[in-house]
C-alpha positions in Angstrom: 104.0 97.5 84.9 102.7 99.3 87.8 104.2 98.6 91.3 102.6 100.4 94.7 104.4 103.6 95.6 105.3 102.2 98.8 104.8 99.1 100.8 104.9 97.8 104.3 107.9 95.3 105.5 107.0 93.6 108.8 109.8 92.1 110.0 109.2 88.2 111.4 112.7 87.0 112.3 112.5 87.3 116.1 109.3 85.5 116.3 109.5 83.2 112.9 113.4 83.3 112.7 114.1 82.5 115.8 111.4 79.7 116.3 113.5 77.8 113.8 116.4 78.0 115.9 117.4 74.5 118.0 119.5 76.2 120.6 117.9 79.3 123.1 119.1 82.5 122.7 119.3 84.5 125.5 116.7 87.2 125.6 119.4 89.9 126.2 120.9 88.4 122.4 117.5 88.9 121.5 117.0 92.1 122.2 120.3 92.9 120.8 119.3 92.0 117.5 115.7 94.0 117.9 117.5 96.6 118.2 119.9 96.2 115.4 116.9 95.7 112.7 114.9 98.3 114.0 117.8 101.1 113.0 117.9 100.2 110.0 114.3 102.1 109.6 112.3 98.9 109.8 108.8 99.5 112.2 106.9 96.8 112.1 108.3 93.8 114.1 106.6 90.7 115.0 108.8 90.3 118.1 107.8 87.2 120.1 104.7 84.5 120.1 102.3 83.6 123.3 102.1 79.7 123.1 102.7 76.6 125.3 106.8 77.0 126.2 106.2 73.7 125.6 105.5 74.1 122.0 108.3 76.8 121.5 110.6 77.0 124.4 112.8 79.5 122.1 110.2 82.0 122.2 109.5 81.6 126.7 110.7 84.8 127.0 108.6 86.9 125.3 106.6 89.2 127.8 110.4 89.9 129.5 111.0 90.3 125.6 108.4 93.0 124.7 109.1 94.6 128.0 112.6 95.4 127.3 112.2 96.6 123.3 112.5 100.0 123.4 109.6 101.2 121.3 110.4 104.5 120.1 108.0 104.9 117.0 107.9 100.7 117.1 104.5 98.2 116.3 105.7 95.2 118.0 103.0 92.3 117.3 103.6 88.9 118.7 101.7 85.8 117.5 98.9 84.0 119.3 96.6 80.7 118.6 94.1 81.3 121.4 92.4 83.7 124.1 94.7 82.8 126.7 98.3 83.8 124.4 96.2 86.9 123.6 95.4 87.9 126.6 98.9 87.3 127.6 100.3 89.1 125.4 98.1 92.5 125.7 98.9 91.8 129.6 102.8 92.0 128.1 101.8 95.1 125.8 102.0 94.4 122.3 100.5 96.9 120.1 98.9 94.2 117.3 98.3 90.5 118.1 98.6 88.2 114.6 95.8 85.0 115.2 96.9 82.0 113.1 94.2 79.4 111.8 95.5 76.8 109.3 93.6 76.3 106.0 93.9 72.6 106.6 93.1 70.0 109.7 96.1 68.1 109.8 98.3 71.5 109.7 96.0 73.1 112.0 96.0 69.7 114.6 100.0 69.9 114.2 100.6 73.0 114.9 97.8 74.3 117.0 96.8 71.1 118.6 93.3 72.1 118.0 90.7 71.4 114.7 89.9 74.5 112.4 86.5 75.0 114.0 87.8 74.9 117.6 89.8 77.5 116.7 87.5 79.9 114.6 85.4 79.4 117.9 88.0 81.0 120.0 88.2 84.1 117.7 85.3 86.2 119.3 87.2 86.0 122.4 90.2 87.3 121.2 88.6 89.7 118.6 86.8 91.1 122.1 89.8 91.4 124.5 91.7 93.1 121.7 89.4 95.8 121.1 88.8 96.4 125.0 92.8 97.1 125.3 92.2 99.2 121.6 94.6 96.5 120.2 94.6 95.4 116.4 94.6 92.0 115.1 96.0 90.6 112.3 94.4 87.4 110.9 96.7 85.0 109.5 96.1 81.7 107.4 98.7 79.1 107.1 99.4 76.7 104.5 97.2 79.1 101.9 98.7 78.1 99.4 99.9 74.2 99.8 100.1 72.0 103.1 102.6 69.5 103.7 100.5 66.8 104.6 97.4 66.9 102.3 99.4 68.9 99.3 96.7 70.7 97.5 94.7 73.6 99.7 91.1 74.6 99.4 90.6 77.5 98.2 87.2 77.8 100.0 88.8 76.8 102.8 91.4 79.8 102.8 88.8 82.2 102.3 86.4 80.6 104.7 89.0 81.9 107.1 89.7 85.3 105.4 85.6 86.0 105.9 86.1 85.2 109.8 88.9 87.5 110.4 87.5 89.9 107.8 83.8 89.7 109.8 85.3 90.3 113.4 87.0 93.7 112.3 90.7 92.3 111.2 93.0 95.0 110.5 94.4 93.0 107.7 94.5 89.1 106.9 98.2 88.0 106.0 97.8 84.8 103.5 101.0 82.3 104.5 103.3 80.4 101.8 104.3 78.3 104.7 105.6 75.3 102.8 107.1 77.6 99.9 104.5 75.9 97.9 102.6 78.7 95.8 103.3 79.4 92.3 102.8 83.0 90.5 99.7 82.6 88.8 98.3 80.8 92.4 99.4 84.2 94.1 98.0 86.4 91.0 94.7 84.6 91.6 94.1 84.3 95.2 95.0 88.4 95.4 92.6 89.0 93.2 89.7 86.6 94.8 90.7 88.7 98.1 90.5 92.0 96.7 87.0 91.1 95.4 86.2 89.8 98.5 87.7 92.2 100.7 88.2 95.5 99.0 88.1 97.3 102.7 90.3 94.5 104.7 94.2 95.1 103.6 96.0 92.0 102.6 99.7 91.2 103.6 102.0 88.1 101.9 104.0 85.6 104.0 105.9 83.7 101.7 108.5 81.0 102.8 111.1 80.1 99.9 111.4 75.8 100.3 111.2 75.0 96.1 112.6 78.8 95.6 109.7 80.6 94.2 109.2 83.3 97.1 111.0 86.1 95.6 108.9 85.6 92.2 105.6 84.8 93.9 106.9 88.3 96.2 107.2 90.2 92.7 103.5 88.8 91.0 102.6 90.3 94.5 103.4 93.1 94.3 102.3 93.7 90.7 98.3 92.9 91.8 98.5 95.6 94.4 99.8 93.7 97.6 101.4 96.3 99.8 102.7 94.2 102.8 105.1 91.8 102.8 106.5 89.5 105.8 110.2 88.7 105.5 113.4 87.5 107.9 116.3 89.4 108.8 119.0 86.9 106.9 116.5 84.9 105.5 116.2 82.8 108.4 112.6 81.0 109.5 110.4 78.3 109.0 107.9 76.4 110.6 108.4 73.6 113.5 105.9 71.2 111.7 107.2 71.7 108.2 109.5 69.2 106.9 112.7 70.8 106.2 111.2 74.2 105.9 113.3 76.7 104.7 113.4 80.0 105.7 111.4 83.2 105.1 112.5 85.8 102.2 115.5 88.1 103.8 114.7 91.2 104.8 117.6 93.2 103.0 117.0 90.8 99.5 113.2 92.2 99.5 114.5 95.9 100.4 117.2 95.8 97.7 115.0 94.3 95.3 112.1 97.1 95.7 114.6 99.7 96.0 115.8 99.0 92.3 112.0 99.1 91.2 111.6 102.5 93.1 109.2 101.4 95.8 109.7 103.4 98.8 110.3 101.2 101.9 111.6 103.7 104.4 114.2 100.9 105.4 117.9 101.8 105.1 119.7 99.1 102.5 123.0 99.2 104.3 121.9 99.3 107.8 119.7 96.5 106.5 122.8 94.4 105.3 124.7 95.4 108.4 122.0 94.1 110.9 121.7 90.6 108.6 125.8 90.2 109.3 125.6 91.0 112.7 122.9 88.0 112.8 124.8 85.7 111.2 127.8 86.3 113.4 125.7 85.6 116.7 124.1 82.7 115.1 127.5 81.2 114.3 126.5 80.0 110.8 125.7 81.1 107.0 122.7 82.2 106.8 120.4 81.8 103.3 120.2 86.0 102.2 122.2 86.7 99.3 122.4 90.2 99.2 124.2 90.2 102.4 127.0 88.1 100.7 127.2 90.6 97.5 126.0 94.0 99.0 124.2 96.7 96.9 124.5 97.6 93.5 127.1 100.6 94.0 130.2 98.8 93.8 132.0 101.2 96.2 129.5 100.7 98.8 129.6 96.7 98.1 133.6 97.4 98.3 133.4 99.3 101.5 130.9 96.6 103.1 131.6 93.4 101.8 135.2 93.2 100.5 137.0 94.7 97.3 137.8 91.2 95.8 135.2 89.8 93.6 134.9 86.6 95.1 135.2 88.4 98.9 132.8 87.4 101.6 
């Protein structure tokens, strides 16, 4: 088995984690917990999203937000569905935006209020005011691999979107598990179709862990060559108009995980596990990452972090 040298964790739980959130936090909590993950190593942040308040009160804040996140080496991206979030948001001075198109209608209609081709018509736009501010955008594709209202995905459909990202100059195109719906050999196969398709456009994973695949469908991943990975800070996430979603994969599960396989992350393990407690403390309730609850494999260092009993929180 051969596994990337080193691979690229953006980190989605103050924009995805914190959408899934009923009550507001206050931006200064906010920022509090920004800062926690990012000294643990982690770079890449998707901090905020530029929609109707409306839509997402929880995430209202998010120019004040990105103007308070000190960026010291930071990529703060925050997540848009149209030229007026993006321009918003380079107005609030993000360094990436990430576009999100749904593989599906219904999905699309529900979460974007908008059909699939209303939105692939806004894209020029936004691919245009990005590159006048030198700004890079991400394409993503949600429901890629399963939608919650149809249930099977089209394939053509997913990389229908992929060539419209991948046309307009897309720094990478990040395929979405946002149901928790993919399966290994679904991942195995749609990587594969991309990296046909798109040897020059880099390909990132968003996987969502509702049935309790992500970590697997995360490993097949990683095995065809994917080098970035989405995951949540405590595991926390999920979309407003999924059913019961559950959250993203935690942030300090993926970290220990590719630290036993020896894939460099630059992302301290213990800060990591620190920052995911911290969380769960402000949030005021047990939060879905398991290696939070155990600690690393040193036992001393699980000891001196978690608790010497076996059974210890």
């Amino acid at each position: 088995m051969s596994f990337p040298a080193k691979v690229r964790i953006r980190e989605v739980a103050p924009r995805d984690g914190f959408q899934s959130i009923e009550h507001c936090l206050p931006t200064p909590t906010k920022l509090k917990i920004i800062e926690t993950i990012a000294k643990s190593g982690i770079r890449d942040i998707e901090v905020t999203s530029f929609v109707s308040p409306k839509a997402v009160p929880q995430l209202s804040d998010g120019a004040e937000l990105v103007g308070m996140v000190p960026r010291q080496g930071l990529v703060l991206s925050a997540l848009v569905a149209n030229v007026v979030g993006a321009k918003n948001a380079l107005t609030a001075g993000v360094d990436e935006l990430v576009v999100v198109i749904s593989a599906t209608e219904e999905h699309n209609r529900a979460n974007l209020r908008r059909s699939i081709g209303e939105s692939v018509s806004g894209l020029d736009e936004i691919f245009s005011v990005a590159r006048e501010k030198g700004v890079r955008v991400n394409g993503a594709i949600a429901v890629s691999f399963g939608c919650p209202y149809q249930g099977e995905v089209s394939e053509t459909e997913v990389f229908r979107l992929a060539e419209a990202y991948a046309s307009r100059g897309a720094t990478r195109v990040i395929m979405a598990d946002t149901t928790g719906m993919a399966i290994p050999p679904q991942v195995a196969e749609m990587v594969l179709r991309f990296q046909t398709a798109f040897p020059d456009v880099e390909l990132g994973l968003h996987l969502h862990n509702n049935r309790g695949t992500a970590m697997t469908n995360l490993y097949v991943g990683l095995l065809s060559g994917v080098c970035t990975f989405d995951t949540a800070l405590g595991g926390i996430g999920g979309c407003p108009y999924v059913p019961r979603a559950a959250g993203n994969l935690a942030t300090e599960d993926v970290v220990y995980m590719l630290e036993q396989l020896g894939v460099e992350t630059g992302i301290d393990l213990m800060t990591t596990i620190r920052a995911a407690r911290v969380l769960e403390k402000i949030l005021g309730y047990q939060l879905p990452g398991q290696v939070m609850k155990s600690g690393p494999r040193d036992p001393k260092s699980a000891a001196a972090l978690i608790g010497s009993g076996p059974c210890s929180r």
